[in-house]
N, C-alpha and C positions, 0 to 999 in steps of 0.2 A: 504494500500500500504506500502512495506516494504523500507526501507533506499535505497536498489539496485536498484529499482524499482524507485522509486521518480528521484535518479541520473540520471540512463538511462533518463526519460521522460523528465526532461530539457536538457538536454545534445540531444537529438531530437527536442527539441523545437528551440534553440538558433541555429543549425548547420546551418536550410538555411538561419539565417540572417548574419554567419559569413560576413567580409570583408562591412557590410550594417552599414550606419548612421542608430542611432537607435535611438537618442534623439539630440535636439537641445532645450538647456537652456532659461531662459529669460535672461533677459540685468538686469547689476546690476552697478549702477553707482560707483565708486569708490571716493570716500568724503576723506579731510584732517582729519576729526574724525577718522573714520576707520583707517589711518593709522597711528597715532598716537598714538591707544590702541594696535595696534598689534605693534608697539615700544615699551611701556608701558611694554605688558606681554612678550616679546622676550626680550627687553633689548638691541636689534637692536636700536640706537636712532640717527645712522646718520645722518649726516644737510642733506642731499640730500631726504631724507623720510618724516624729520621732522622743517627746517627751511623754509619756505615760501621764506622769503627776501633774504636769502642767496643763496637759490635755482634760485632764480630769477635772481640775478647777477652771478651765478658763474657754476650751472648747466649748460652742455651742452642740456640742456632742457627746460630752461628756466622756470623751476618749479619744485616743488617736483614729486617724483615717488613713487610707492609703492613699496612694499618690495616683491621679485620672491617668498619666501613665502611665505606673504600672499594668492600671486594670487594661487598659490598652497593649500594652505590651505581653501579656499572657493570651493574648486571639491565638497565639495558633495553640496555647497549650489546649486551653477553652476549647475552640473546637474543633481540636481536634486533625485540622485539617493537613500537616506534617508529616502523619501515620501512615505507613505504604499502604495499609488496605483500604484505607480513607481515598487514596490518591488512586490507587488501581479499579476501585471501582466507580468512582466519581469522573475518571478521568481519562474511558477507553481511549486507547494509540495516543498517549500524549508521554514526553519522558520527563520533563519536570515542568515546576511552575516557578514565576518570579512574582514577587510582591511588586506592584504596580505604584499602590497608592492607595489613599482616601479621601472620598469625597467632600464627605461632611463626618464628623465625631462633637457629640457630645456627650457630656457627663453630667446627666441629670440628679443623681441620688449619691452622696457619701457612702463610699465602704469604708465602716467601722469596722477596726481588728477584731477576727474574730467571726464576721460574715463569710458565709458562703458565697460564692459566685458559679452560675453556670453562663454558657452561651447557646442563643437559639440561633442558626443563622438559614435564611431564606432567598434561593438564587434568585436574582431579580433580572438576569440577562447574558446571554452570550453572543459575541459579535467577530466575524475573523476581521482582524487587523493583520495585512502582510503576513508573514510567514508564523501568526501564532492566533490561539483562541483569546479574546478581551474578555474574562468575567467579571460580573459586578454581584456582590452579595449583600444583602443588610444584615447586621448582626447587633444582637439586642443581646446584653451580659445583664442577667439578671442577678438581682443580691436577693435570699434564701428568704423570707417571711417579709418582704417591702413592695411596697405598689411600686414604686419606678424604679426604673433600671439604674446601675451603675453607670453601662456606657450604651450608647446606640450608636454606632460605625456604619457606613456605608464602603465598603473596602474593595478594591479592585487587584485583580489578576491577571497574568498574562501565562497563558499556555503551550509550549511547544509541543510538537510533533520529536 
């Protein structure tokens, strides 16, 4: 099968699931470790991320939060999408993918340490661009027992053959 070919056949594979939930993540608990190394390597070390006790009196949260990058920065753990079998079957005749971009992200709801996070994410499109497939997906990371989400992404993909 040639490059055009492979394109076309995901690009018919992905279309009836346009607008479909396609994967629902596991739950990943969010620990003061975690966010403390991700202050660590960002150099983000605000008291509100990283002081406990101060968080506790002076947070309108009454604790530390994590950082919207982080919660952004765990998409692929969240869902998932990394994992060969993820790739292999989500991704017939294609041999890898590259992170593109994102549209729109935000981060409507505080993750307090401690909260679960999962992610839902729902194909919203496949398009061929030159020699690779364009995907576009929404992904909604939900925090464990809260109406609004943590993060809502709109993230984009680029797939070869």
């Amino acid at each position: 099968m040639n490059d055009d070919q492979a394109i076309a056949r995901l690009i018919d594979f992905m279309t009836p699931q346009f607008g479909s939930l396609i994967h629902t993540g596991p739950w990943l608990v969010i620990d003061q470790e975690r966010i403390n190394g991700f202050a660590a390597v960002t150099g983000d070390e605000q008291w509100i991320h990283t002081d406990p006790q101060r968080a506790q009196q002076q947070s309108p949260y009454g604790t530390t939060i994590a950082h919207g990058y982080l919660t952004l920065s765990l998409l692929p753990f969240l869902t998932q999408s990394n994992h060969p079998d993820f790739f292999e079957r989500n991704y017939p005749g294609m041999t890898f993918r590259v992170n593109y971009g994102l549209n729109r992200v935000r981060f409507p709801a505080p993750v307090k340490v401690g909260s679960a996070l999962r992610a839902k994410t729902t194909l919203l499109s496949a398009e061929p661009r030159g020699n690779c497939v364009e995907v576009v997906y929404s992904i909604t990371v939900e925090i464990q027992g809260e109406e609004k989400p943590a993060c809502v992404a709109e993230f984009v993909a680029r797939l070869y053959p």
